[in-house]
C-alpha positions in Angstrom: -14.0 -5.9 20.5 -15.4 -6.5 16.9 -12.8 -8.8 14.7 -10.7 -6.7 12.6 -11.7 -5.9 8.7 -8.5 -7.4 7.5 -5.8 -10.0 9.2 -2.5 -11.1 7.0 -0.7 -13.2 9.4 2.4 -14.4 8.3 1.8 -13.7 4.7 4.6 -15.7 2.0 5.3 -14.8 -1.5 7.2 -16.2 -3.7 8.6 -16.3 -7.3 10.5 -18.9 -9.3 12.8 -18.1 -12.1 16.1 -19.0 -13.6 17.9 -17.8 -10.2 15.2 -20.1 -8.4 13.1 -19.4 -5.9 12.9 -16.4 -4.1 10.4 -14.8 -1.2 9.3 -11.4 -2.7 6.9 -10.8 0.6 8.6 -13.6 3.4 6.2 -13.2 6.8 4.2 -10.0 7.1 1.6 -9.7 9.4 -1.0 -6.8 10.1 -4.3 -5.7 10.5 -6.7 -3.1 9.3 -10.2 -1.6 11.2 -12.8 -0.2 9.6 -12.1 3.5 9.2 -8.5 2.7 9.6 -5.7 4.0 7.4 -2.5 1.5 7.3 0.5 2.9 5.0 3.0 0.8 4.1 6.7 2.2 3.3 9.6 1.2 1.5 12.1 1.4 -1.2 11.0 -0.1 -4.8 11.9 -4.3 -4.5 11.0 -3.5 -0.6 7.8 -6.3 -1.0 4.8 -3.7 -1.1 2.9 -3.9 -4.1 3.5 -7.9 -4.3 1.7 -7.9 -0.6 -1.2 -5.4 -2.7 -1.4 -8.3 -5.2 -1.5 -11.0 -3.1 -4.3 -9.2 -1.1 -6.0 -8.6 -4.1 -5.6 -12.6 -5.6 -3.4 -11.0 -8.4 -0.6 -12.3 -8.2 0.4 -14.0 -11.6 0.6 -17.7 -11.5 3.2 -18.8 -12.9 5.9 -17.6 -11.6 4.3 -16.4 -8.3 2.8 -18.0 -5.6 1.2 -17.8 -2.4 3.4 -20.1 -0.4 2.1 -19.7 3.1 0.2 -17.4 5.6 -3.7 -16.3 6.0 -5.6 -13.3 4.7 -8.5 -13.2 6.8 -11.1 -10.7 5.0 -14.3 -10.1 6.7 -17.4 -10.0 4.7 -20.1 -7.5 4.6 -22.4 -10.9 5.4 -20.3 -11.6 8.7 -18.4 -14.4 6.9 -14.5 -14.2 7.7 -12.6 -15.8 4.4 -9.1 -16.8 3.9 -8.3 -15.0 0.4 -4.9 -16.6 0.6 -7.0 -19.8 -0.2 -10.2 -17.9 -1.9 -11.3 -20.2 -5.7 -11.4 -17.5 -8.2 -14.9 -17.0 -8.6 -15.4 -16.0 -5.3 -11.8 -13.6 -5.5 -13.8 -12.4 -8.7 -17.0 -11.6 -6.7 -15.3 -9.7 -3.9 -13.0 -7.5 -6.3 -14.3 -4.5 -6.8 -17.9 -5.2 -4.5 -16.3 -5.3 -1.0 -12.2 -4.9 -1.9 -11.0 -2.4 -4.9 -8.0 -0.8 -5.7 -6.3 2.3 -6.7 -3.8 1.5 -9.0 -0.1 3.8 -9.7 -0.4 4.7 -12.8 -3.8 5.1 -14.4 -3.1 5.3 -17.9 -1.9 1.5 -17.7 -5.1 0.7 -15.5 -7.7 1.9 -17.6 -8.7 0.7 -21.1 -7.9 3.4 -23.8 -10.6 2.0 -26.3 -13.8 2.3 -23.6 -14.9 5.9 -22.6 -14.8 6.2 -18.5 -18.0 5.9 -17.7 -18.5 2.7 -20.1 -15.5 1.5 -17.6 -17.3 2.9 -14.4 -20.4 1.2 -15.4 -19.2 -1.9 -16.2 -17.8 -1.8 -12.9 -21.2 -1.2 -11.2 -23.3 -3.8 -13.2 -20.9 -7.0 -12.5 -21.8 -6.6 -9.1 -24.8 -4.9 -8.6 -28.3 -5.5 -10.0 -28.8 -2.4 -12.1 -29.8 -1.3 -15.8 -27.2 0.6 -18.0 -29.2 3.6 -17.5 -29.0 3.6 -13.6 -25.5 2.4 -13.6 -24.9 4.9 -16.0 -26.6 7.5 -13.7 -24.2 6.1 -10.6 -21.1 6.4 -12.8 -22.3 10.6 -12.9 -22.9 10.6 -9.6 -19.7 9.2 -8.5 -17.8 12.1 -10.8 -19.9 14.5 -9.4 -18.5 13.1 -6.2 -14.7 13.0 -6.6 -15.3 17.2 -7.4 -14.5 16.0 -11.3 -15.3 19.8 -13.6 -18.0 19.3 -15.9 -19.0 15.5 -15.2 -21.4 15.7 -17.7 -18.7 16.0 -20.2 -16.1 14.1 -18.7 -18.0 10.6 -18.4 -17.7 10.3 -22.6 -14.2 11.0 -22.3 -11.1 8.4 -23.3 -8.4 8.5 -20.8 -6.3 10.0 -22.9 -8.4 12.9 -23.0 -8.1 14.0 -19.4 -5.5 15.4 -17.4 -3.0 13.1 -14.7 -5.4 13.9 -11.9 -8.6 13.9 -13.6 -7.9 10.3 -15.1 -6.6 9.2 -11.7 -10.0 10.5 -10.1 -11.5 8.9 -12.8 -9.6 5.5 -11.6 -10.8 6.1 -7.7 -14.7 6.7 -9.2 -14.1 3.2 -10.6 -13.3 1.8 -7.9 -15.3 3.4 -4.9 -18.0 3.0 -7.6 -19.5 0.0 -5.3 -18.9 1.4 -1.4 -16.1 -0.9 -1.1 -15.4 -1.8 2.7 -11.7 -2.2 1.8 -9.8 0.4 -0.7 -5.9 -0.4 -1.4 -4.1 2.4 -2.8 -0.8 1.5 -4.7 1.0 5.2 -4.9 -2.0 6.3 -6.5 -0.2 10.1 -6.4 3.3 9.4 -7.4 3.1 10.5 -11.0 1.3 13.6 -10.0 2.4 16.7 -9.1 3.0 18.3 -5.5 -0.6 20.4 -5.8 -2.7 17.7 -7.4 -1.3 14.9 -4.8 -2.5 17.1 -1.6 -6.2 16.6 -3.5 -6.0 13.2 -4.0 -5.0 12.4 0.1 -7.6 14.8 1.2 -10.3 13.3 -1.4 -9.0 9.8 0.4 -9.3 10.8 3.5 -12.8 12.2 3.3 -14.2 9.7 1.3 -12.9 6.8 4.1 -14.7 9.1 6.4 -18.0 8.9 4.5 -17.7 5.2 4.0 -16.3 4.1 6.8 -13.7 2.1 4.9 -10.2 0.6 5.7 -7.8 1.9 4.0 -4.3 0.4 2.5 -1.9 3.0 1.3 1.2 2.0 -0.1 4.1 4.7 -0.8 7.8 5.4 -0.3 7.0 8.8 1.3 7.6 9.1 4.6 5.7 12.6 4.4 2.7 11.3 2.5 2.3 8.6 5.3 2.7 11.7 8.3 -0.8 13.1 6.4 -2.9 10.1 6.1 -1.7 7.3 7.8 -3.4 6.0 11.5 -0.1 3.4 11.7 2.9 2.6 9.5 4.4 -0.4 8.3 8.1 -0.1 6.8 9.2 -2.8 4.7 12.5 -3.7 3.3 13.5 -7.3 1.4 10.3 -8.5 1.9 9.8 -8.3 5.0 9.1 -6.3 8.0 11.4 -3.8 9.4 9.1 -1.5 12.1 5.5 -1.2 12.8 3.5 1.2 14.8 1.1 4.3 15.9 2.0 6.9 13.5 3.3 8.9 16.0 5.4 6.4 17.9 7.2 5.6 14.1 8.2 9.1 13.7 9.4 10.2 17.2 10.6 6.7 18.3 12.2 5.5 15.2 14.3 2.5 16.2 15.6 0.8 13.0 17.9 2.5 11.4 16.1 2.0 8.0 13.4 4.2 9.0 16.1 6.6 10.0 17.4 6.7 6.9 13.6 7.0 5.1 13.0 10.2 7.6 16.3 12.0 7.0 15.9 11.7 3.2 12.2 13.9 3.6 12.9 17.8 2.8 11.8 20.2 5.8 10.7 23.6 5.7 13.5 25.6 7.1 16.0 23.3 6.3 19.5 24.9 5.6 19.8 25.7 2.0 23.9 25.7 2.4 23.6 22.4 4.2 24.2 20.5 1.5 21.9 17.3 -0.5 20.1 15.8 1.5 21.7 12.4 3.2 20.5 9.3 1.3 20.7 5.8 2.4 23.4 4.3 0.5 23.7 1.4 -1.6 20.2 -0.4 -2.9 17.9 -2.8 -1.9 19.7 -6.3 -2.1 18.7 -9.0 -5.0 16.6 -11.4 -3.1 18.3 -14.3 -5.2 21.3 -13.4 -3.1 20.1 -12.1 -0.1 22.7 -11.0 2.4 23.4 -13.1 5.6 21.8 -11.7 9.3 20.3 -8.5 8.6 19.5 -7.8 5.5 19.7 -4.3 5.7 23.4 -4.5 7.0 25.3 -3.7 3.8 23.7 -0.4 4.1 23.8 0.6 7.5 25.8 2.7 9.5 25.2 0.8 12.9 26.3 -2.2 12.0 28.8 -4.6 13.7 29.6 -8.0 12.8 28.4 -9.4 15.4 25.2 -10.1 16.4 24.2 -8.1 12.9 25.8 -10.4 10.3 25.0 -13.6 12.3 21.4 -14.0 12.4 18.0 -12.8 10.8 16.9 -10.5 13.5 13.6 -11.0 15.4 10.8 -8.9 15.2 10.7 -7.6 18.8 8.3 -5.5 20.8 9.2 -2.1 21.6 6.2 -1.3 23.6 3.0 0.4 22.5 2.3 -1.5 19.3 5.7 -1.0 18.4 7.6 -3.5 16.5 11.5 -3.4 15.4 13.4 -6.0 13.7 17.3 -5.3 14.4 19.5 -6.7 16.8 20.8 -3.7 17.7 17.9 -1.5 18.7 18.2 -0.7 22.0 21.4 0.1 21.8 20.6 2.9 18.9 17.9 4.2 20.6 20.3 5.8 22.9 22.2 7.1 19.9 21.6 10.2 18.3 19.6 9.6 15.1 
């Protein structure tokens, strides 16, 4: 078997503030294939956008760190680097070329003084050897691509002259803009609405297709990860809380965080006199104080004092790529969810 696009093994954030030191991302470990779509779920705090920065080298220094772990990128010219150790000339040459990224909210990502095709084309001659005027002709092609109206048009436009989902197609022109062999999207559909959002994912999905790219999605949806995602990682105080085949995560849930993630999705057909939907209670903890054992035990409904509150739980394997950390697994999994 060829080497994976993308190995984080044991991957350490941290920050250091007034309450001291705390782990914002404190072991995760995956891997992403070349066509593959990851998606990695959570509450906000959970640790998923700090693991997008630190795949990305952006993670501000001060107060944040890299304290420990590998992030094993493979190159297009066969080379296998450690970005978790990359100089910032070569994190510089890579961002963009061969890794880019799809940020939340667009309006905060792009600069409101440059037009988006000076953006796009700045973009494409930092790391390619072309002239303004073929750049220029790439940034038009790349429009034309993404199904943007009137491209023509639309590349002397300011953001603030185009719509949510024009602007955030506008972002992913930037940032495919170079056939990038790795694309991390960070909620890139959040702020839009329900009709615009099932564009976006299918424009994701068909453009991984046509370049063969890995994909990192990062979301809190539960039912935007059932549409796109080839496996799911669920996160929760920085760290992991269940991995696995798409499939096996939804119909063999085993920690009861998850649970809680799935039963919070509406359903078509759902009871209309059934009342709000159930919602996990409580919020994710401060990581200055992090509870002892589990740290999802404030908030669960299985939990006993024992082994729950004595120990950080193992991440154990369920079988068939599936991964659980929670002490009291297989004991739920004969429970009714």
């Amino acid at each position: 078997m060829s080497a994976p696009l993308l190995q984080v093994r044991d991957l350490r954030v941290d920050f250091t503030g007034e309450a001291g030191t705390v782990s914002a991302v404190a072991g995760v470990s995956f891997t992403v294939d070349r066509g593959e779509t990851l998606v990695i779920v959570g509450e906000s705090g959970s640790g998923k956008s700090v693991t997008s920065l630190a795949l990305m080298g952006l993670v501000p220094q001060p107060p944040g760190r890299i304290a420990g772990g590998e992030i094993l990128f493979r190159a297009r010219d066969g080379r296998t680097l450690d970005l978790a150790r990359a100089d910032a000339r070569t994190m510089q040459q890579l961002r963009g070329a061969e890794i880019a990224m799809i940020f939340q909210e667009p309006m905060s990502a792009l600069n409101p003084v440059y037009t988006i095709g000076e953006q796009i084309v700045e973009t494409v001659r930092l790391h390619e050897p072309l002239g303004r005027r073929a750049a220029r002709a790439r940034a038009l092609e790349m429009l034309e691509w993404l199904g943007v109206p009137d491209p023509q048009r639309r590349i002397d436009a300011y953001p603030h002259e185009l719509s949510g989902g024009l602007r955030q197609r506008a972002m992913i022109a930037m940032a495919l803009s170079c056939r990038p062999s790795l694309l991390i999207a960070d909620e890139p559909t959040t702020a839009l609405d329900v009709t615009v959002q099932a564009q976006i994912l299918d424009l994701i999905r068909r453009l991984q297709a046509e370049l063969s790219m890995g994909v990192i999605f990062i979301t809190h949806n539960l039912g935007v990860a059932a549409e796109i995602a080839d496996r799911i990682l669920v996160m929760y105080a920085g760290q992991m809380v269940e991995a696995g085949p798409t499939r096996t995560i939804f119909r063999q849930t085993r920690m009861p965080y998850t649970q809680g993630l799935l039963n919070s999705v509406p359903r078509l057909g759902m009871d209309r006199d059934a009342g709000p939907l159930p919602a996990i209670p409580g919020n994710v903890p401060n990581l200055a104080a992090r509870p002892a054992g589990c740290a999802f035990h404030p908030r669960c409904r299985h939990v006993r004092p024992q082994p729950c509150l004595d120990r950080v739980p193992d991440l154990e394997d369920c079988g068939d790529d599936h991964l659980v950390r929670c002490a009291r697994w297989r004991e739920i999994a004969g429970e009714p969810a």
